[in-house]
The first five atom37 places (N, CA, C, CB, O) and aatype in JSON, in Angstrom:
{
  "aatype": [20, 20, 20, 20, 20, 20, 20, 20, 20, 20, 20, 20, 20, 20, 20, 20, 20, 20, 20, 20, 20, 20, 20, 20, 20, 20, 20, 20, 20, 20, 20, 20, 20, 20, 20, 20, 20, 20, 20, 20, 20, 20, 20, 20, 20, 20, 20, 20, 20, 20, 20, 20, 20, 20, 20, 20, 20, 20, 20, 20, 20, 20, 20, 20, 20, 20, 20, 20, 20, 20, 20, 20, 20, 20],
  "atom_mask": [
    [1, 1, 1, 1, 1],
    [1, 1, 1, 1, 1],
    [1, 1, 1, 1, 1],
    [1, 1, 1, 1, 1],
    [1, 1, 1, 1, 1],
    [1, 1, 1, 1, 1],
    [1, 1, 1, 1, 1],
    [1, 1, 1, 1, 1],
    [1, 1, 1, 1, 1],
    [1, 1, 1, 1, 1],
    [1, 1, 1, 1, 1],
    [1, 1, 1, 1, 1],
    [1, 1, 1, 1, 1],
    [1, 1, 1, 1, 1],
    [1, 1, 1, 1, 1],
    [1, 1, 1, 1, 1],
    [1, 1, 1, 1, 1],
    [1, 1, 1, 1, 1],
    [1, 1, 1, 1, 1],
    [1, 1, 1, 1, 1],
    [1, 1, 1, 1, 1],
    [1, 1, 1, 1, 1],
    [1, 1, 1, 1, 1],
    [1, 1, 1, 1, 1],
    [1, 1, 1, 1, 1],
    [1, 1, 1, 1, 1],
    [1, 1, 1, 1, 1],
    [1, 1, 1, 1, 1],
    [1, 1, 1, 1, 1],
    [1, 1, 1, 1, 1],
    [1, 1, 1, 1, 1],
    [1, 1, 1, 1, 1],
    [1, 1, 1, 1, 1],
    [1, 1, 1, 1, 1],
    [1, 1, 1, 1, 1],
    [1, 1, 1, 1, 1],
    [1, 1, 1, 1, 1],
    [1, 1, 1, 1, 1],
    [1, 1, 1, 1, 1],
    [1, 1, 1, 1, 1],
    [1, 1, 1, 1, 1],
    [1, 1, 1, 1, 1],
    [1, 1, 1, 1, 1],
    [1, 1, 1, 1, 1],
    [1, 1, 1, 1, 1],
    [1, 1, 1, 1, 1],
    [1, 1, 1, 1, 1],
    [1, 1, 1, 1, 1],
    [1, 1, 1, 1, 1],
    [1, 1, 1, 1, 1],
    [1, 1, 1, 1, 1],
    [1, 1, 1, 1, 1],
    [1, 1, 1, 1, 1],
    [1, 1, 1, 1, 1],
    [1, 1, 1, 1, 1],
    [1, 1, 1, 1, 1],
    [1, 1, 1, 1, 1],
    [1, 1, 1, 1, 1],
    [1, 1, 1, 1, 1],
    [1, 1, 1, 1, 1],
    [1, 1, 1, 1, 1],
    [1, 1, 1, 1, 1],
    [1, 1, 1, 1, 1],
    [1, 1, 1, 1, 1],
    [1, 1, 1, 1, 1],
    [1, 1, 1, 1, 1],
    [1, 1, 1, 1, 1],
    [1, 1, 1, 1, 1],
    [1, 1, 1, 1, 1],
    [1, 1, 1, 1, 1],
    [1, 1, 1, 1, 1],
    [1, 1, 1, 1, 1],
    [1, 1, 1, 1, 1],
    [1, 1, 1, 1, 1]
  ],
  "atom_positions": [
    [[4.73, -3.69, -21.54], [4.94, -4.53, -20.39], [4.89, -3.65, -19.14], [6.29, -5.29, -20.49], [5.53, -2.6, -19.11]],
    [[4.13, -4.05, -18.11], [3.87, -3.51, -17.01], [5.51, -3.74, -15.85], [2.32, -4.29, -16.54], [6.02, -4.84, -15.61]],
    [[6.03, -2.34, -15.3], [7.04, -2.7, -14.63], [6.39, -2.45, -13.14], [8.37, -1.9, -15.07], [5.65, -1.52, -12.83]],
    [[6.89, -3.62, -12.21], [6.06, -3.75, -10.76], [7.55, -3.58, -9.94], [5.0, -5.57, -10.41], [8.65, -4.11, -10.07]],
    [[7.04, -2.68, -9.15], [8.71, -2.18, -8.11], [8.96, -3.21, -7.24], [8.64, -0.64, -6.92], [8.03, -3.53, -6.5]],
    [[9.97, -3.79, -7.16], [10.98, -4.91, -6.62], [11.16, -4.49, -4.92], [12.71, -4.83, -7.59], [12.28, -4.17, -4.52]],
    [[9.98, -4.52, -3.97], [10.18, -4.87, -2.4], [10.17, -6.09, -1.8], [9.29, -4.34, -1.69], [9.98, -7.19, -2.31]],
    [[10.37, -5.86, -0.86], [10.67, -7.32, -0.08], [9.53, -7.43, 0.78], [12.14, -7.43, 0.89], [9.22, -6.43, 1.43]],
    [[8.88, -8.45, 0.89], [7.41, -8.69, 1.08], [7.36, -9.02, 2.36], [6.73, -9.74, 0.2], [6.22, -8.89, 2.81]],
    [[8.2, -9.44, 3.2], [8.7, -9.35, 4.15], [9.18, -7.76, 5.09], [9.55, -10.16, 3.75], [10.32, -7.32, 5.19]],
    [[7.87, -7.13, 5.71], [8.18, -6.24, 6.56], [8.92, -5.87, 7.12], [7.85, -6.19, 7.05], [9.56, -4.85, 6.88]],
    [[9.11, -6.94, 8.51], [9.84, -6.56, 9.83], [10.12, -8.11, 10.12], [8.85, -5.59, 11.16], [9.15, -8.83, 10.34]],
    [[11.42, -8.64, 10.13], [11.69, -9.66, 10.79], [12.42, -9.95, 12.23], [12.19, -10.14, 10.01], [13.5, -9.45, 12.57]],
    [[11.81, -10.64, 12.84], [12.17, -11.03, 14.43], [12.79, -12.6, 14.78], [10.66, -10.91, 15.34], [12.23, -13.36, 15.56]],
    [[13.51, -12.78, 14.36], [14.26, -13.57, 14.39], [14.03, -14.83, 13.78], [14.51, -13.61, 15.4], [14.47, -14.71, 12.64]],
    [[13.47, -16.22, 13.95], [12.88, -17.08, 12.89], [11.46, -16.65, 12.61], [12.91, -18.57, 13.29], [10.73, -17.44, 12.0]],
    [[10.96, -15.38, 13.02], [9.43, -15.16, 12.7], [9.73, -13.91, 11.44], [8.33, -14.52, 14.35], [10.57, -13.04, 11.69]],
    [[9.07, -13.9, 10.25], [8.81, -12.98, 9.67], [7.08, -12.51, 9.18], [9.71, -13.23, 8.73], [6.1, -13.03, 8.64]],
    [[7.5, -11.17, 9.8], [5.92, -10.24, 9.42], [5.82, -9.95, 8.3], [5.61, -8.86, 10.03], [6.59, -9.04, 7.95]],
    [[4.96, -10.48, 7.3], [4.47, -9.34, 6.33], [3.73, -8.12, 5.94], [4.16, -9.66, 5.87], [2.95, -7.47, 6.62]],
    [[4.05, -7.95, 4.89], [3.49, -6.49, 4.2], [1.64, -7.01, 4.71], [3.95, -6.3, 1.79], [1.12, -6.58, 5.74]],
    [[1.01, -7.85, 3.87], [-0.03, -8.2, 4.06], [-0.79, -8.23, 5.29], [0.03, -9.04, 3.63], [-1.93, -7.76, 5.31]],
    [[-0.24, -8.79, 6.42], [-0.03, -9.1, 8.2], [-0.36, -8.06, 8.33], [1.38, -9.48, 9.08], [-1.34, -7.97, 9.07]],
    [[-0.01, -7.19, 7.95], [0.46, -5.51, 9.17], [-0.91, -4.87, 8.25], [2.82, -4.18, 8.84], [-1.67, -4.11, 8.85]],
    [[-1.15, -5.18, 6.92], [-2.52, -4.41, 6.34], [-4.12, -5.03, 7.21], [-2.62, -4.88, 4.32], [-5.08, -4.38, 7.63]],
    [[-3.83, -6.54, 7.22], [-4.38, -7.02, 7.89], [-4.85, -6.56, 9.36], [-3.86, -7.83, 7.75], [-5.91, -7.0, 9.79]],
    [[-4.32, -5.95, 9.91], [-3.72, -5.71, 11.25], [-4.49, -4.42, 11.7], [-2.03, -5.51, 11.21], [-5.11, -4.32, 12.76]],
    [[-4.37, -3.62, 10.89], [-4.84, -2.21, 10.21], [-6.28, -2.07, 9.96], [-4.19, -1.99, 8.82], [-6.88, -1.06, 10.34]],
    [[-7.03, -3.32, 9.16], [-7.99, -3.27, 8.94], [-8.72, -3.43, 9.89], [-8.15, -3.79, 8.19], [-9.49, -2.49, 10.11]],
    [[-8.8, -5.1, 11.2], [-8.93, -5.04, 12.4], [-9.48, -4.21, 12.85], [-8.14, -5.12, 12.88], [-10.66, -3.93, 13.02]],
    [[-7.71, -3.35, 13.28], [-7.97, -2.09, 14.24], [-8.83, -0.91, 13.95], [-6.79, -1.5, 14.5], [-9.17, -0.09, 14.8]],
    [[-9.19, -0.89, 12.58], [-10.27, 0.37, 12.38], [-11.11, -0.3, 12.06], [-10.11, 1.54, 11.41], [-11.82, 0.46, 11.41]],
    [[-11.74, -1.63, 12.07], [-13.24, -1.7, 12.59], [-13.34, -1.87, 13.68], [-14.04, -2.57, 12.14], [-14.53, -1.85, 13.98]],
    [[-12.57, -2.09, 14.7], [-12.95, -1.98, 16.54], [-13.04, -0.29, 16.39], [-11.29, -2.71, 18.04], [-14.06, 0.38, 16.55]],
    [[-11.82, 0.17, 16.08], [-12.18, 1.9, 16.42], [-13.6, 2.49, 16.09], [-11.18, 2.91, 15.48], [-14.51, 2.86, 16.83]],
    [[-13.46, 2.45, 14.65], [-14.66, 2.91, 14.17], [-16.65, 2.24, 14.59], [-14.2, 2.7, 12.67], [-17.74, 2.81, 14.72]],
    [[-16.22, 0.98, 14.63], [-17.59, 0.17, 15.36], [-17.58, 0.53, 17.17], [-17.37, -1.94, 15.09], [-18.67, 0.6, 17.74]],
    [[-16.57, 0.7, 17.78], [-16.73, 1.08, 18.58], [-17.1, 3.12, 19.02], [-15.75, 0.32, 18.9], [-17.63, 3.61, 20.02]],
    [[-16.63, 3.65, 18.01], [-17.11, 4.79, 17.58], [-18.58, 5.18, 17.34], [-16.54, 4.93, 16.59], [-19.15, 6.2, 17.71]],
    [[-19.01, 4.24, 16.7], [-20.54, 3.75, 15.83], [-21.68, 3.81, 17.32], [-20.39, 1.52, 14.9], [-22.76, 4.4, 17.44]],
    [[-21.06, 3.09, 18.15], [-21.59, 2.18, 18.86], [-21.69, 3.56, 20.39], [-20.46, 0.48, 18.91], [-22.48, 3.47, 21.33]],
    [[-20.83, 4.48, 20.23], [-21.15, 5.33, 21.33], [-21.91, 6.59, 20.96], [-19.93, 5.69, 22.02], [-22.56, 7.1, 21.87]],
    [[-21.94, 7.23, 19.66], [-22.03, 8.42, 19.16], [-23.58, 8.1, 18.75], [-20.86, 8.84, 18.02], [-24.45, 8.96, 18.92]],
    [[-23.97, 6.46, 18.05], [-25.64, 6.6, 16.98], [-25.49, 5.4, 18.09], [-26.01, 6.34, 14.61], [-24.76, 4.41, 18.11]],
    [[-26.79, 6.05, 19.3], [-27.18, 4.59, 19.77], [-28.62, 3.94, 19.16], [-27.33, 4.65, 21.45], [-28.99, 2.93, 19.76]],
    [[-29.45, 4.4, 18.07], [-29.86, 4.31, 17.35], [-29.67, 3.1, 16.63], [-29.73, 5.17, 17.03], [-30.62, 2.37, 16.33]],
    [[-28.73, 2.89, 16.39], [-28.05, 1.33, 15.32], [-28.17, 0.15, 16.14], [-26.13, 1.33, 14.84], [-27.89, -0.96, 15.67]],
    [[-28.53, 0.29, 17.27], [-28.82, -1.36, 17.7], [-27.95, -1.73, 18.03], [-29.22, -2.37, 16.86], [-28.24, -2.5, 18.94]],
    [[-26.42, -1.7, 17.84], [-25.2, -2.28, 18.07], [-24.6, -2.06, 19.1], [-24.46, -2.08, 17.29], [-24.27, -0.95, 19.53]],
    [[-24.37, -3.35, 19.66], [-23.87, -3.41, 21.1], [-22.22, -3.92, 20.96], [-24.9, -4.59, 22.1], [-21.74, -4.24, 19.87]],
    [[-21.58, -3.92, 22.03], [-20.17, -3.87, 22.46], [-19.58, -5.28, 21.54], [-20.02, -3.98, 24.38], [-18.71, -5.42, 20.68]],
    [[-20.73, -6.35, 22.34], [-20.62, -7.86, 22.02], [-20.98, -8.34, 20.78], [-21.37, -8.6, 22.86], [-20.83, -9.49, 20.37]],
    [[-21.64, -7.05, 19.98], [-22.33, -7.87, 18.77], [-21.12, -7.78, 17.86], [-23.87, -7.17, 18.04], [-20.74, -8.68, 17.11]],
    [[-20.27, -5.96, 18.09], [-19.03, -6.02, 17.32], [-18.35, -7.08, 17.35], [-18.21, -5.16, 17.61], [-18.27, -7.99, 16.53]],
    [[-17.5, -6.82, 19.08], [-16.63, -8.55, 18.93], [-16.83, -9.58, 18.51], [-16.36, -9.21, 19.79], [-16.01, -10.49, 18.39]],
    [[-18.43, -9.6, 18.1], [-18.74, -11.23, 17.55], [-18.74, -11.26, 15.9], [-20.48, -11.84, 18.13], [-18.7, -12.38, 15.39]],
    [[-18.79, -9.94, 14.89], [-18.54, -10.06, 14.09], [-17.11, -9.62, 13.86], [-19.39, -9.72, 13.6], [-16.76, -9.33, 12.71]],
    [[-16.42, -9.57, 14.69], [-14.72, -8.61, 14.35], [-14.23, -10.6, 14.36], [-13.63, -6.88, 16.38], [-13.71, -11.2, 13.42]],
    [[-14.66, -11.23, 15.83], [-14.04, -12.85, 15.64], [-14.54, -13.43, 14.32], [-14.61, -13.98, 16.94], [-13.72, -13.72, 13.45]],
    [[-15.79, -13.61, 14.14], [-16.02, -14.12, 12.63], [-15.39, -13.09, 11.34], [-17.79, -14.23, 12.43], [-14.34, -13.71, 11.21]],
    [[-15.34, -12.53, 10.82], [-14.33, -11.31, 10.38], [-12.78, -11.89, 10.03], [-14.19, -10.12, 11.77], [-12.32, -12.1, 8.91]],
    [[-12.13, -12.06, 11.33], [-10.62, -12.74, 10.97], [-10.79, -14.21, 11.09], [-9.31, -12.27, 12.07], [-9.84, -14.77, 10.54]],
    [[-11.73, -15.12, 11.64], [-11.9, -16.61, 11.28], [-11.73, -16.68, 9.73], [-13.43, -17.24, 11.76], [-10.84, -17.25, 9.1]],
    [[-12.87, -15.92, 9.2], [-13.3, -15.95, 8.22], [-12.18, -15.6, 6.94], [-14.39, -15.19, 8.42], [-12.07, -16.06, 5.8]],
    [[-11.35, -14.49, 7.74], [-9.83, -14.2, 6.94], [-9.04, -15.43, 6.85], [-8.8, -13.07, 7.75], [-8.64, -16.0, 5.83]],
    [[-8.89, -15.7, 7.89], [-7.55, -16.62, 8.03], [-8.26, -18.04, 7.31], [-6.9, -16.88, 9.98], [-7.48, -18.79, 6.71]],
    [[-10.08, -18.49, 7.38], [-9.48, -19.71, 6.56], [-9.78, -19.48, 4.9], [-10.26, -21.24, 7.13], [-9.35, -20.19, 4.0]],
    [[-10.59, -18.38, 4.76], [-10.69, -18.02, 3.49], [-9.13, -17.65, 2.8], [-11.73, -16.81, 3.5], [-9.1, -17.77, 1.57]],
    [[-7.97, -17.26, 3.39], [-6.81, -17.21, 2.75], [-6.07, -18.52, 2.74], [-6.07, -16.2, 3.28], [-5.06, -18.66, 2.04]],
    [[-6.55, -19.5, 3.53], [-5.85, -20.8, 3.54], [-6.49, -21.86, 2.58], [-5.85, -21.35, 4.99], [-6.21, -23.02, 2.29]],
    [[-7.54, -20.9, 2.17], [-8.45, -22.08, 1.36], [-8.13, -21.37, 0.01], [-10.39, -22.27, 1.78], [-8.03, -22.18, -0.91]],
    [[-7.96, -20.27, -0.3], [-7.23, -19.71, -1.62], [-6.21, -20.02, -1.82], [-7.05, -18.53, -1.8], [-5.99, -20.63, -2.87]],
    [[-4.9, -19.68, -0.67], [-3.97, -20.25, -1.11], [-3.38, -21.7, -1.96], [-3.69, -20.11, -0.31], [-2.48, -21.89, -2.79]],
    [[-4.49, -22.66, -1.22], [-4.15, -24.06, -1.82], [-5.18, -24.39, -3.19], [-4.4, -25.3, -0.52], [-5.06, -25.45, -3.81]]
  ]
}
């Protein structure tokens, strides 16, 4: 039998709002594709990729999170 360590899935709570573990990975992932695409995007101008094309796949990106986890969940 596999033993799985007993945390509280619940991060950081702020009063009736609670953050999760997941939230904050989420959060993480985001922020290092703006860093890194924005990295991409100054160093190889070679790649075609512009400022706006990131933001337009970083918005489709978490659309795409948030209803793909709402559509798993149920």
């Amino acid at each position: 039998m596999l033993v799985h360590p007993q945390f509280d899935p619940v991060a950081l709570q702020l009063g009736p709002v609670a953050i999760h573990w997941y939230g904050l990975m989420y959060l993480l992932a985001f922020l290092q594709v703006i860093l890194l695409g924005r990295w991409c995007i100054k160093h190889r101008p070679w790649s075609g990729w512009t400022a706006a094309m990131l933001d337009d796949v970083l918005f489709y990106g978490v659309l795409g999170t948030i209803v793909g986890g709402r559509l798993g969940y149920v």
